[in-house]
TIVOVEX-850747 format. One record per residue (C-alpha): residue in three letters; x, y, z; residue number from 1. Coordinates in nm, 2 decimals, always signed. Example, Ala and Ser with C-alpha at 12.3 -4.5 7.8 and 13.67 -1.06 7.14 Angstrom:
TIVOVEX-850747
['ala' [+1.23 -0.45 +0.78] 1]
['ser' [+1.37 -0.11 +0.71] 2]
//
This chain:
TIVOVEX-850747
['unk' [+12.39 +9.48 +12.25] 1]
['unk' [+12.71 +9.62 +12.10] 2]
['unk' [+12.75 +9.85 +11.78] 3]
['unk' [+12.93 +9.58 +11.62] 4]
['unk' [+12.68 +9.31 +11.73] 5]
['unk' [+12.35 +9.57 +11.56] 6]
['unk' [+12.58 +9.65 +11.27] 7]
['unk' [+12.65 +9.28 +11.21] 8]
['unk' [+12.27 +9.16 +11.24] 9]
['unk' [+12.13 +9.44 +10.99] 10]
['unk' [+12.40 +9.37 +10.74] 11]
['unk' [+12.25 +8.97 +10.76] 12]
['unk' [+11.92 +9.09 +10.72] 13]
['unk' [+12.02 +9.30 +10.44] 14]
['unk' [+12.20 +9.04 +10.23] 15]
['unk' [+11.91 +8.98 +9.98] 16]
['unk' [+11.88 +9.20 +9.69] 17]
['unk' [+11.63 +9.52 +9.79] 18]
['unk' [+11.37 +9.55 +9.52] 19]
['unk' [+11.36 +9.96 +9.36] 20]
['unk' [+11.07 +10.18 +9.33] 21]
['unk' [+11.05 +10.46 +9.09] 22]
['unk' [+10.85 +10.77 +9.18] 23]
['unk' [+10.65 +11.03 +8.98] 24]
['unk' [+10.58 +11.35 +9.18] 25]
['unk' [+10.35 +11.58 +9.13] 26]
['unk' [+10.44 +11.91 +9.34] 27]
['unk' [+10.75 +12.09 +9.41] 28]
['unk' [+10.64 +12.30 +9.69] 29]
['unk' [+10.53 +12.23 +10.07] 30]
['unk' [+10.42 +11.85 +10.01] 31]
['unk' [+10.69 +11.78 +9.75] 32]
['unk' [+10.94 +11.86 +9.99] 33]
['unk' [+10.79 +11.68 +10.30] 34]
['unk' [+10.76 +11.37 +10.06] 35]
['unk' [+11.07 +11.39 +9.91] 36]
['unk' [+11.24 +11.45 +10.25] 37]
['unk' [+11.12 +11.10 +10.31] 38]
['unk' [+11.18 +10.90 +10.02] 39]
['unk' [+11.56 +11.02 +10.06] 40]
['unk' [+11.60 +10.95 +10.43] 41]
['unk' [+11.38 +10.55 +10.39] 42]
['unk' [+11.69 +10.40 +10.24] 43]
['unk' [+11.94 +10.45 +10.53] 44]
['unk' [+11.66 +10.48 +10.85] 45]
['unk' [+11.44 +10.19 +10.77] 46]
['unk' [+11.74 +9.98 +10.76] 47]
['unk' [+11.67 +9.75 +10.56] 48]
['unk' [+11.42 +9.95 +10.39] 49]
['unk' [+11.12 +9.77 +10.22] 50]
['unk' [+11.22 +9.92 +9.88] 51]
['unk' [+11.47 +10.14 +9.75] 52]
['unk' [+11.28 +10.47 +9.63] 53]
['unk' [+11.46 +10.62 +9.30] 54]
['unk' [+11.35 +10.96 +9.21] 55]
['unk' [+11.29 +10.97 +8.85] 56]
['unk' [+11.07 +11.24 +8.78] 57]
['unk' [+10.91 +11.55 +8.96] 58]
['unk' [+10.63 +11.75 +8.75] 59]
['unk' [+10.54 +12.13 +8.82] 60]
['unk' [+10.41 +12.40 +8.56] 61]
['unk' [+10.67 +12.63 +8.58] 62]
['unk' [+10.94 +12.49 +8.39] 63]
['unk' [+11.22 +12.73 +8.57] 64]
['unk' [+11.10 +12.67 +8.91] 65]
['unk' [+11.06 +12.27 +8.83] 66]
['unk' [+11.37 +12.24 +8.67] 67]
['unk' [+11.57 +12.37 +8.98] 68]
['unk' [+11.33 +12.14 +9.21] 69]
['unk' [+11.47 +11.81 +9.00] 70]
['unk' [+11.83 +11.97 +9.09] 71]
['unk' [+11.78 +12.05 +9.43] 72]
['unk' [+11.62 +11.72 +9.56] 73]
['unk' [+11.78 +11.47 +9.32] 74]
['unk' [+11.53 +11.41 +9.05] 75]
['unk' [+11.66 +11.22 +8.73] 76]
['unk' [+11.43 +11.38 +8.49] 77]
['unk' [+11.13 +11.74 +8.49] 78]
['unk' [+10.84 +11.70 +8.34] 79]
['unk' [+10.57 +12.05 +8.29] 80]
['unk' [+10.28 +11.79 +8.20] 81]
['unk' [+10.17 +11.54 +8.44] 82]
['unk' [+10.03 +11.33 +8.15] 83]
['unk' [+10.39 +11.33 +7.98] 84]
['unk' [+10.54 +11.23 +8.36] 85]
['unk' [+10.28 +10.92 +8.31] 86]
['unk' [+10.37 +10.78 +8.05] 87]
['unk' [+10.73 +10.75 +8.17] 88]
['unk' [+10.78 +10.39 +8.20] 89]
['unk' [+11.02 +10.44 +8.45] 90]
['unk' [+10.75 +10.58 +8.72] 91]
['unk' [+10.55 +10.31 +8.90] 92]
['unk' [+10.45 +10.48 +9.21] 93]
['unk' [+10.28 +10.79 +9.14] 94]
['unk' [+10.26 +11.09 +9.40] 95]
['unk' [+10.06 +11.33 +9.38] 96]
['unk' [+10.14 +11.64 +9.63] 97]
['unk' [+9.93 +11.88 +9.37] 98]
['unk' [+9.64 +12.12 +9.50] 99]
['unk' [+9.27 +11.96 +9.57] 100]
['unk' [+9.18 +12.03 +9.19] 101]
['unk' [+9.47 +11.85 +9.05] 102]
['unk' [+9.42 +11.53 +9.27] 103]
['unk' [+9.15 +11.35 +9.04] 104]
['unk' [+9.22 +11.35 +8.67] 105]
['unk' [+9.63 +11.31 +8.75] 106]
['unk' [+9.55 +11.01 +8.97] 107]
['unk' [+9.28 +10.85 +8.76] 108]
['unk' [+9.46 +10.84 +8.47] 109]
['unk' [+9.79 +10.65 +8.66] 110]
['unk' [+9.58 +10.39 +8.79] 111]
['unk' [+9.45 +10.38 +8.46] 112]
['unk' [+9.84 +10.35 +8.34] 113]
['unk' [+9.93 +10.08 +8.63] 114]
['unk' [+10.09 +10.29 +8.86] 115]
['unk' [+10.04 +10.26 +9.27] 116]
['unk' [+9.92 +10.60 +9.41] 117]
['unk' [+10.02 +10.81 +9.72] 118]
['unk' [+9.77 +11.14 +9.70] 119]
['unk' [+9.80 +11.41 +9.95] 120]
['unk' [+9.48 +11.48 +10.15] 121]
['unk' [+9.20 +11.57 +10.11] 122]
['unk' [+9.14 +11.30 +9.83] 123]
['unk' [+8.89 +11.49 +9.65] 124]
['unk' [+8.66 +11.86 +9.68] 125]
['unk' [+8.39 +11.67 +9.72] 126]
['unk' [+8.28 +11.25 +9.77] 127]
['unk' [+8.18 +11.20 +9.44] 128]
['unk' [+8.50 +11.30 +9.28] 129]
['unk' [+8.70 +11.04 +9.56] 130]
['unk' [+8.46 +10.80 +9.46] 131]
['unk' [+8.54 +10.83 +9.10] 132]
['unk' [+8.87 +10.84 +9.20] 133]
['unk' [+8.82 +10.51 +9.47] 134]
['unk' [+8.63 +10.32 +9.12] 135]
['unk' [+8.95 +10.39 +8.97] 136]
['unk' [+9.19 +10.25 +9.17] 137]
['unk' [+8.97 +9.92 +9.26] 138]
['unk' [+8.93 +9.88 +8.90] 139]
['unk' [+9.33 +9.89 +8.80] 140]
['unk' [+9.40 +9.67 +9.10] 141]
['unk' [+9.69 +9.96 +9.21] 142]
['unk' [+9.78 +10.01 +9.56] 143]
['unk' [+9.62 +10.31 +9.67] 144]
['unk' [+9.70 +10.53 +10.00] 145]
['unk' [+9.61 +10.88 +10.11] 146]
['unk' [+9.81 +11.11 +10.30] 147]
['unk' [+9.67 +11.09 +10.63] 148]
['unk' [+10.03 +11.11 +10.79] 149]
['unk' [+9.90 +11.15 +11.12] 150]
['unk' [+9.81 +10.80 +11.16] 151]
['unk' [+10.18 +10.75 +11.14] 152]
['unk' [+10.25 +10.98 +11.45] 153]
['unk' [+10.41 +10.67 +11.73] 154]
['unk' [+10.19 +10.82 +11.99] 155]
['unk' [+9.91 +10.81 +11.76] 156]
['unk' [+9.96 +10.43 +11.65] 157]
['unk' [+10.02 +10.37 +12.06] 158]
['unk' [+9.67 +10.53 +12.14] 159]
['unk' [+9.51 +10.33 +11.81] 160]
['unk' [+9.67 +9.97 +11.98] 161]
['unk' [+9.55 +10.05 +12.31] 162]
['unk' [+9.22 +10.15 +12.20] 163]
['unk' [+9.22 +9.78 +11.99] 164]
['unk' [+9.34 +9.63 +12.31] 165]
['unk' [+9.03 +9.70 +12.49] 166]
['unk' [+9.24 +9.91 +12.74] 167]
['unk' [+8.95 +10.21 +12.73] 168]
['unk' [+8.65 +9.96 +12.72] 169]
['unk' [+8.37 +10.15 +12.60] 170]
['unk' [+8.46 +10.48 +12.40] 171]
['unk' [+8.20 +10.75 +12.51] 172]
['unk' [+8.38 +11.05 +12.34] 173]
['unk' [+8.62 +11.17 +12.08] 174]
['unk' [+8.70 +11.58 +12.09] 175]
['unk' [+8.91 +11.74 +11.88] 176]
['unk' [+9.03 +12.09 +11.76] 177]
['unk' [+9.30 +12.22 +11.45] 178]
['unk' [+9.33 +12.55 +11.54] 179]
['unk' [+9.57 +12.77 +11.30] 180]
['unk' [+9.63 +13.16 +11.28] 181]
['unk' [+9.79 +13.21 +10.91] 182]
['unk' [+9.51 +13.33 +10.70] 183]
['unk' [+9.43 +13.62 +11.00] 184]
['unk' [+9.41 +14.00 +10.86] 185]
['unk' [+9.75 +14.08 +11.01] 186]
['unk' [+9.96 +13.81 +10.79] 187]
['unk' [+9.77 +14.03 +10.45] 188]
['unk' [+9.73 +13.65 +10.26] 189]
['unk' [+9.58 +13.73 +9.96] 190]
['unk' [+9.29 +13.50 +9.76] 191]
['unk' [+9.52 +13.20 +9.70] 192]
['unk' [+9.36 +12.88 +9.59] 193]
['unk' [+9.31 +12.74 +9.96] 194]
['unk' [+9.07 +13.04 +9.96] 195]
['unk' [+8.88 +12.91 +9.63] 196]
['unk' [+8.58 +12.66 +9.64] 197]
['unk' [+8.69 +12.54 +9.28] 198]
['unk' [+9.03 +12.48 +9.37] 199]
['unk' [+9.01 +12.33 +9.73] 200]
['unk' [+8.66 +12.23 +9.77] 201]
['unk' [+8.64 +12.40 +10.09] 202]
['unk' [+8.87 +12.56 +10.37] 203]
['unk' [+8.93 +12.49 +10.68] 204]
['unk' [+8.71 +12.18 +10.66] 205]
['unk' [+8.94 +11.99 +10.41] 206]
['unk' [+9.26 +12.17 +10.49] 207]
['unk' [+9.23 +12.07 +10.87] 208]
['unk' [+8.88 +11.91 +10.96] 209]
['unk' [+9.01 +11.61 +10.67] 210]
['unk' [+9.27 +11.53 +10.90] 211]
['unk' [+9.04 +11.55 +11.24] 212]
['unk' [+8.77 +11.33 +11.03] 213]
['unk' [+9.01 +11.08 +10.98] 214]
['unk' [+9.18 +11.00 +11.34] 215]
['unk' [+8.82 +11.00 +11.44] 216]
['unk' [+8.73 +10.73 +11.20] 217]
['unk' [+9.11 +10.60 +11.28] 218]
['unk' [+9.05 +10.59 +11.65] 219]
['unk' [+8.72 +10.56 +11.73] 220]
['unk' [+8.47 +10.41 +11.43] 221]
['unk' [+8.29 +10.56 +11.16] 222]
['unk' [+8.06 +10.84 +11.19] 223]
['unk' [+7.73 +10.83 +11.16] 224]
['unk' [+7.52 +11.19 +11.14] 225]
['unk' [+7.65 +11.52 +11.21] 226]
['unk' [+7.51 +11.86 +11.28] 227]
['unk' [+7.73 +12.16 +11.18] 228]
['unk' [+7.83 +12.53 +11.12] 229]
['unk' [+8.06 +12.72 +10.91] 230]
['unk' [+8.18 +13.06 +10.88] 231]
['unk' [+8.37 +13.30 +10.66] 232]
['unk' [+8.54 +13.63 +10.85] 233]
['unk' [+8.68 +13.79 +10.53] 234]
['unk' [+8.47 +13.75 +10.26] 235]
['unk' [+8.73 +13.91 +9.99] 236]
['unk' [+9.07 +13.92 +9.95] 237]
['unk' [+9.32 +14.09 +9.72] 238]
['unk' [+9.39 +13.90 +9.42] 239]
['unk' [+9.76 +13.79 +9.41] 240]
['unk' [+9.84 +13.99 +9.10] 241]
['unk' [+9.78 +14.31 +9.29] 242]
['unk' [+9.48 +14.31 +9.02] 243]
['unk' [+9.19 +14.38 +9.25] 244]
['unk' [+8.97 +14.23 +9.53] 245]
['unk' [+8.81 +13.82 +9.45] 246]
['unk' [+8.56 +13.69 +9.67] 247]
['unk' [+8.64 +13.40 +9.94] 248]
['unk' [+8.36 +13.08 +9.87] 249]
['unk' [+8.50 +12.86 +10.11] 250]
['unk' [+8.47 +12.84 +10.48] 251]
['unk' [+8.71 +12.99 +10.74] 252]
['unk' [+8.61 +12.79 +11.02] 253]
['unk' [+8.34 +12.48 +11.12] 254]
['unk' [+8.25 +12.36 +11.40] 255]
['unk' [+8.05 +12.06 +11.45] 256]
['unk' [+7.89 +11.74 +11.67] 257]
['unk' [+7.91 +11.41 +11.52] 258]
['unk' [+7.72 +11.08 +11.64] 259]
['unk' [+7.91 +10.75 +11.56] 260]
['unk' [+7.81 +10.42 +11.43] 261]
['unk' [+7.93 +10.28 +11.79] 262]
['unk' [+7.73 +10.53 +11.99] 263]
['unk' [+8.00 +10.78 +12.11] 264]
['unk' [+7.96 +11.17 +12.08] 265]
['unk' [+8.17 +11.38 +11.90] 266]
['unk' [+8.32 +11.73 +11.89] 267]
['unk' [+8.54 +11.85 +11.58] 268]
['unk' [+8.66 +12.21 +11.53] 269]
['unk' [+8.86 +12.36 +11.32] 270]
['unk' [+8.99 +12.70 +11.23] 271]
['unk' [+9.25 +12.91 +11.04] 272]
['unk' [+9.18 +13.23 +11.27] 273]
['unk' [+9.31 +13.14 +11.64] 274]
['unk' [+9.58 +13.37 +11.68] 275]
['unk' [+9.89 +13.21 +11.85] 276]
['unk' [+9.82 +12.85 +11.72] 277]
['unk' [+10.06 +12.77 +11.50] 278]
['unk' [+9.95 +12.40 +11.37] 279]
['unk' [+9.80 +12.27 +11.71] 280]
['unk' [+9.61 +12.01 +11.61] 281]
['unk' [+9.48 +11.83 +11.97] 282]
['unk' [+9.23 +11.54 +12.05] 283]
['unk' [+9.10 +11.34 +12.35] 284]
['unk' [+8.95 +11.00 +12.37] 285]
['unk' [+8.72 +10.94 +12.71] 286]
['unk' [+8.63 +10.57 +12.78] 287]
['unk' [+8.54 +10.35 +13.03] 288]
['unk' [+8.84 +10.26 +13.17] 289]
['unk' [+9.05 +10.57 +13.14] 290]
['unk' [+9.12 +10.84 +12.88] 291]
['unk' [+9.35 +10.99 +12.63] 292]
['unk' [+9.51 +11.28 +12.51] 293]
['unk' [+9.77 +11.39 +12.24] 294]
['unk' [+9.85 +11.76 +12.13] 295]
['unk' [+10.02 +11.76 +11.78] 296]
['unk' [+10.26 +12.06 +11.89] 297]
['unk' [+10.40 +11.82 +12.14] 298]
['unk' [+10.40 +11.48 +11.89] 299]
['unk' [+10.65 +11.24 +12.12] 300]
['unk' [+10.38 +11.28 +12.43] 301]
['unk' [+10.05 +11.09 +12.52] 302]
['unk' [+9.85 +11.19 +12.80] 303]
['unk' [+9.66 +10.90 +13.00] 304]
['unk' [+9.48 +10.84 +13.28] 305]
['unk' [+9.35 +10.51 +13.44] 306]
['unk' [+9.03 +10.46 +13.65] 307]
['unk' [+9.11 +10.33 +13.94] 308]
['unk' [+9.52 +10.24 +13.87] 309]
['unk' [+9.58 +10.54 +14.18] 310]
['unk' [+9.47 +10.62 +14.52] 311]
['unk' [+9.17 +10.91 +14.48] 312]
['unk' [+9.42 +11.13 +14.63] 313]
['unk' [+9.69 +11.10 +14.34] 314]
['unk' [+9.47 +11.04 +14.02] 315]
['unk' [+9.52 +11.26 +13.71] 316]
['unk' [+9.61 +11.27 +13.39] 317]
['unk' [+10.00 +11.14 +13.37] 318]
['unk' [+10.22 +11.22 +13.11] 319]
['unk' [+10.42 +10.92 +12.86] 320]
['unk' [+10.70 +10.95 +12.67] 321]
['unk' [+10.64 +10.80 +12.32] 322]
['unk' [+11.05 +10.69 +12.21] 323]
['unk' [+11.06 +10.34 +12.38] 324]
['unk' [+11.23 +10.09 +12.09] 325]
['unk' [+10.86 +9.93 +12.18] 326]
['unk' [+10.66 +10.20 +12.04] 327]
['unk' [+10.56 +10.24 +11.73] 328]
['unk' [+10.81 +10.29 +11.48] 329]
['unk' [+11.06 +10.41 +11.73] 330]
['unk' [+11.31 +10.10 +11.61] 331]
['unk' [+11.41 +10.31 +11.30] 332]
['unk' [+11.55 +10.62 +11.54] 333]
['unk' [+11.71 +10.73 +11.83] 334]
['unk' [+11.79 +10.59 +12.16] 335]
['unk' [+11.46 +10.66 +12.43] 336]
['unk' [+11.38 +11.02 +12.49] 337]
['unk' [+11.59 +11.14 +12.15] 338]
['unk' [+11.23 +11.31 +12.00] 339]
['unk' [+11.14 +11.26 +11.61] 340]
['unk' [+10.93 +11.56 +11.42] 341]
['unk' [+10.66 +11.62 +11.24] 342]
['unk' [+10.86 +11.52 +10.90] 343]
['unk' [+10.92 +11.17 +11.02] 344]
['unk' [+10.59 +11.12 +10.99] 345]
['unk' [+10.64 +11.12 +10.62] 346]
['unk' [+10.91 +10.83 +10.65] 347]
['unk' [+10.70 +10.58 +10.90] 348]
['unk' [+10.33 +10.68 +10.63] 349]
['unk' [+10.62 +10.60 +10.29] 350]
['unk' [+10.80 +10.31 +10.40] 351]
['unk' [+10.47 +10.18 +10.49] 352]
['unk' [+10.32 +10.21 +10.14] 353]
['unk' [+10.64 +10.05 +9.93] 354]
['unk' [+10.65 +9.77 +10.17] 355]
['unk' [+10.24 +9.70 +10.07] 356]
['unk' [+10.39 +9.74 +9.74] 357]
['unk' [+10.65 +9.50 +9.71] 358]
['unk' [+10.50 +9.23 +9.92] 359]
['unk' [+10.17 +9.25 +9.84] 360]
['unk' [+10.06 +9.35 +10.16] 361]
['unk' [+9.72 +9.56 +10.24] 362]
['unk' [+9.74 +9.92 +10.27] 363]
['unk' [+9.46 +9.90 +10.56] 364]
['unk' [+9.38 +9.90 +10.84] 365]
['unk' [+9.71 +10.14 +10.95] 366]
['unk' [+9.75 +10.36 +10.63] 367]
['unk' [+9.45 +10.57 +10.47] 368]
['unk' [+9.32 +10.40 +10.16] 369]
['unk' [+9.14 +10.57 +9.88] 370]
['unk' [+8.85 +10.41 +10.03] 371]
['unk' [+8.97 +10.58 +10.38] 372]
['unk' [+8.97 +10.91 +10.17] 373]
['unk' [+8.62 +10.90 +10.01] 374]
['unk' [+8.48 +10.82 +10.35] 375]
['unk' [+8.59 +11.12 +10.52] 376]
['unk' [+8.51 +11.33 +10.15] 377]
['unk' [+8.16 +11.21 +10.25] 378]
['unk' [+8.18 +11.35 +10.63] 379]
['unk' [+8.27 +11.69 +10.47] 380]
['unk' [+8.04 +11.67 +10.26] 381]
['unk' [+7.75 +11.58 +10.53] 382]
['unk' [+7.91 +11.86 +10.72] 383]
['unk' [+7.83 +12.16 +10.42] 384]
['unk' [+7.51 +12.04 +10.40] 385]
['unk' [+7.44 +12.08 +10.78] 386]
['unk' [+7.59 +12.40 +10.81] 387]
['unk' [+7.38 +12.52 +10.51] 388]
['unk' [+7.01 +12.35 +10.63] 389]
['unk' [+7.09 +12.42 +10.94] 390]
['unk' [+6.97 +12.05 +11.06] 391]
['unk' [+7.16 +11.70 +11.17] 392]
['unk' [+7.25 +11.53 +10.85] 393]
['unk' [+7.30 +11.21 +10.81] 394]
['unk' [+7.65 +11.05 +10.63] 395]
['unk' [+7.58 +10.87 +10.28] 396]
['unk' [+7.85 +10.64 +10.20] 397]
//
């Protein structure tokens, strides 16, 4: 097909007018800049996008910092009170990129205002305060999505439709490991609020397990019982002010086996003290009929293998190059073999959520709900109380 040809085809199926979507955010920092990122790029890459995001308003407490935030990414308008960003008729899509403290109230109260909700992960610290937070967006009748932007990875979504297709028969196991480095004593990070129970909730086990909770329940089914550990290496830390020494309350690393509702065995681990992983978040799928596996420092690959597709002699695991126009999501970018990174996960997980919004279409089974979010709230949660009794826990949903 020609350039003129394409150009001429989208420009037909662009004719109609494109419906706009103001967003609220909440965040100026590592998630308000991902997000952002991809509400700016959605208009011209998702061609013709679902919804034309306009950025009205970005919220962060300080006002100096905030202020040049709205400048540097195009906001219309700053706001120093989320409650003040609310009420800004303006907003109807409300994300919240804030820390695990400042997920509930902010996103209760703009359901409670009408607005649709994108909230980073994890939901909530703990399942009751997702499900408060799930009661409140079922109640408002808001579209609801958490950012579980790994679902949105193409290989990902690829090993999801096989897995749907049958193509693995009977799933026997899911194993998976986060392993990051950047809280180990040689990087000095002092007692941030990752580090704080009443800020986060708890460490590695929503910062990373959230995400590994999730593409089990994505991938595989919903998880049943689970038998844990945690641990803490550095119990204090200096306090950012230079001030002193405050104590860490939240968990370093976890390990743990989990039993699904389908039968299969699991593994998750997570860490932030594996020196030389740098955000290498890995899993593997072993069925019946073959096997998967995906590494999250190499995102455009998916490793399978088939029983029985090869001679004895030549059978292994074989490596596939997730940029086809056929893969998921791949239409929006490059010709085959051009890779996409980590941040146009962001796009595919965004454009997703305003085209639910503007034509009424369900968030699930592909994006995270709140509902998504409170489930995996309550694996955490099963997990803690494991690792504390020391005995197999079963989840309560």
């Amino acid at each position: 097909m020609s350039e003129q040809t394409f150009t001429s085809m989208a420009a037909a199926r662009a004719q109609g007018a494109i419906p706009e979507i103001g967003v609220g955010m909440l965040g100026y920092a590592f998630m308000g800049k991902a997000h952002t990122n991809a509400y700016k790029k959605i208009p011209y890459l998702v061609y013709p996008p679902p919804a034309m995001p306009r950025l009205v308003a970005i919220c962060g407490r300080n006002e100096e910092a905030v202020a040049e935030a709205a400048r540097r990414y195009g906001y219309e308008t700053y706001y120093t009170d989320w409650r003040a960003m609310l009420e800004d008729e303006r907003v109807q899509l409300f994300d919240n990129g804030g820390p695990n403290d400042a997920h509930a109230e902010p996103c209760i109260l703009a359901a409670q205002a009408g607005k649709h909700i994108l909230c980073e992960k994890p939901l909530a610290r703990t399942a009751e305060e997702a499900r408060q937070m799930l009661d409140a967006v079922n109640q408002a009748g808001v579209k609801h999505m958490v950012a579980f932007n790994y679902r949105f990875v193409p290989a990902v979504r690829q090993a999801r439709a096989l897995i749907e297709s049958g193509a693995l028969g009977r799933i026997y196991h899911f194993r998976a490991i986060y392993p990051q480095e950047w809280i180990m004593p040689h990087y000095n990070t002092p007692l941030i609020w990752r580090l704080q129970k009443r800020h986060a909730g708890s460490g590695a086990l929503g910062d990373l397990g959230a995400h590994l909770i999730d593409l089990a329940r994505f991938l595989v089914g919903e998880i049943k019982s689970v038998s844990a550990m945690t641990r803490t290496f550095i119990t204090e830390r200096p306090l950012p002010d230079g001030s002193g020494m405050g104590s860490v309350d939240v968990d370093d690393a976890f390990a743990a086996v989990v039993e699904f509702e389908n039968g299969a065995l699991g593994t998750l681990e997570a860490t932030r003290f594996a020196a030389g992983s740098k955000n290498r978040q890995s899993w593997e799928v072993n069925g019946e009929k073959g096997s998967m596996r995906f590494n999250l420092e190499r995102l455009n690959e998916l490793e399978v293998f088939w029983v029985g597709e090869t001679p004895r002699e030549t059978q292994g695991f074989h490596n596939v190059l997730v940029t086809e126009g056929y893969h998921p999501w791949l239409e929006h970018w490059w010709p085959h073999g051009h890779i996409i990174g980590w941040e146009h996960t962001f796009v595919h997980e965004i454009a997703h959520l305003l085209d639910c919004i503007v034509n009424d279409r369900d968030v699930a089974p592909y994006g995270a709900t709140f509902e998504d979010g409170y489930r995996v709230a309550a694996v955490c949660d099963a997990i803690l109380e494991s690792a504390a009794t020391r005995r197999q826990v079963d989840v309560q949903y």
